[in-house]
C-alpha positions as CSV (number, residue, x, y, z in Angstrom):
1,X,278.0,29.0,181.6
2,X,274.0,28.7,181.5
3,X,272.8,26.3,179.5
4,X,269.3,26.7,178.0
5,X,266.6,24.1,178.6
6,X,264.2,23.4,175.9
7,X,260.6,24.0,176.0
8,X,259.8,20.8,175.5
9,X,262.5,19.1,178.6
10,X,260.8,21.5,180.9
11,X,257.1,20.4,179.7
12,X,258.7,16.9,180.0
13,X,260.3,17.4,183.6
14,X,257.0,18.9,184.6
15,X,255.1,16.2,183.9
16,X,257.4,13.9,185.5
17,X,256.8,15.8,189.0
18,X,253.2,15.7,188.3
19,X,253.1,11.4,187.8
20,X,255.5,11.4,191.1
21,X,252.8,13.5,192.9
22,X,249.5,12.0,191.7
23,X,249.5,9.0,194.8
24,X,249.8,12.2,197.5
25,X,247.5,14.7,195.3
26,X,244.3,13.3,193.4
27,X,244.0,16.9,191.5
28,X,247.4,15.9,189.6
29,X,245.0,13.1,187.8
30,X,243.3,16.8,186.3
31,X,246.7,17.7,184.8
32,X,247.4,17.4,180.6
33,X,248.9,18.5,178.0
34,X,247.5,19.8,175.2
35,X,249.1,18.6,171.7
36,X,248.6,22.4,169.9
37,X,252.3,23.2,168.4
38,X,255.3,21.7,166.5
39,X,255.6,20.0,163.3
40,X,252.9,18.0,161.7
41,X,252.6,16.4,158.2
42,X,249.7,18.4,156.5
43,X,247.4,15.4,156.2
44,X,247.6,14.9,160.2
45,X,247.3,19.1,160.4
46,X,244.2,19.3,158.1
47,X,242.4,16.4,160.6
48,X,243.4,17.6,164.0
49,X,242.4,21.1,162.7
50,X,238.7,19.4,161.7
51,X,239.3,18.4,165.1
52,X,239.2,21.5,166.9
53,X,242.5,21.8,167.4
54,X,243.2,25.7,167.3
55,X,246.7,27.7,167.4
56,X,247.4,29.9,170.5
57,X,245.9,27.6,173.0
58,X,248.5,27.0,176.2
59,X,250.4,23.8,176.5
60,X,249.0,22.6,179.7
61,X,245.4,22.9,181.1
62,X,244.8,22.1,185.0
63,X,241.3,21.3,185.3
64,X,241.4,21.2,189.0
65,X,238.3,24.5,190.2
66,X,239.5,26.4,193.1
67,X,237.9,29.7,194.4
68,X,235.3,29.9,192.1
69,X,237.5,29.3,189.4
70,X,237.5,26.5,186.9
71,X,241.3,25.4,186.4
72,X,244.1,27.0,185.3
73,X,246.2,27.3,181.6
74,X,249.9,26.7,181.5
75,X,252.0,28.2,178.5
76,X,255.4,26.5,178.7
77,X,258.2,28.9,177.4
């Protein structure tokens, strides 16, 4: 039987190899979530949207440049 892990527990598990990593890999500090999805009251909505906040934007953003790039997006599925 396969059981299904959430999008959330993985983003969650993620991040829990990323703080275990940090002492051996300074980039890891560069790693963060971005709060873009789920559930919000619409007064909290209407605010994070005057924000900035836009929909469609990845779950993770790695802002570590390698190769002449400048960091990479994550979208957690």
């Amino acid at each position: 039987m396969t059981v299904k892990v959430s999008e959330h527990m993985e983003q969650v598990r993620y991040f829990a190899w990323v703080k275990k990593h940090r002492r051996m890999h300074e980039q890891l500090h560069l790693v963060f979530a971005i709060p873009n999805g789920g559930y919000r009251h619409k007064a909290v909505a209407a605010r994070m949207k005057a924000e900035g906040v836009e929909p469609g934007i990845p779950d993770i953003f790695v802002s570590v440049p390698k190769n002449g790039l400048c960091g990479l997006y994550i979208e957690m599925k």
